[in-house]
N, C-alpha and C positions, 0 to 999 in steps of 0.2 A: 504494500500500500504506500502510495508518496505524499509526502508529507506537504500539505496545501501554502504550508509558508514558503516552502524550495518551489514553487510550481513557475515557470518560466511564462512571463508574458510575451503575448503574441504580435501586440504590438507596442512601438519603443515608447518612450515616455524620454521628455523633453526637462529636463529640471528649469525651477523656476525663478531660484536662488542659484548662482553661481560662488564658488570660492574664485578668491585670487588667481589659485593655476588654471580655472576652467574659464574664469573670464579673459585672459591673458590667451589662450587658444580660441575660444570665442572669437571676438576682436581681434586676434593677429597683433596685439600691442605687447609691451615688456612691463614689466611688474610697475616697474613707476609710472610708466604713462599708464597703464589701468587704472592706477588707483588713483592720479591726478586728474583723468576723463571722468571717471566716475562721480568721482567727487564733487566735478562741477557739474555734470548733469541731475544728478539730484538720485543715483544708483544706487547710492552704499547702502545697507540694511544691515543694523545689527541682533541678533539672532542670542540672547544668551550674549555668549564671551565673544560668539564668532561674529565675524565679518564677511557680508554676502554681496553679493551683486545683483541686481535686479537684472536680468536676461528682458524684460517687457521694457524697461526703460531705458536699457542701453539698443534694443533695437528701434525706439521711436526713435531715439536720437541720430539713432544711422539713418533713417528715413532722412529726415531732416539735414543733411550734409549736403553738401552741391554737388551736383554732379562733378564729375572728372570731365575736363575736356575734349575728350571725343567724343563724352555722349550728348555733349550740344551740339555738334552738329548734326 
């Protein structure tokens, strides 16, 4: 019989809170500039002791970026 708490989901789940190392691969930035991005966008969340990252606020904010120059034209 297997045990329902080992039971493998079938589909992925996206976390909602990032740490430091996942926002830092998220964003493709380096640990200072995460946390100095974050920080001015209004991302940080702290959780207890820890310190999170809002994944919903750091992608409104990527929305919000200008495009790169060749996609205006």
């Amino acid at each position: 019989m297997q045990n329902p708490a080992k039971k493998e989901l079938k589909f992925p789940i996206t976390p909602r809170f990032l740490s430091v190392k996942g926002a830092m691969v998220y964003t493709s930035l380096g640990r200072d500039s995460v946390r100095k991005w974050c920080k001015e966008i209004g991302a940080v969340r702290r959780i207890g002791n820890r310190v999170m990252y809002d994944r919903l606020v750091i992608d409104s904010a990527m929305d919000k970026l200008a495009p790169m120059q060749d996609e205006r034209d």
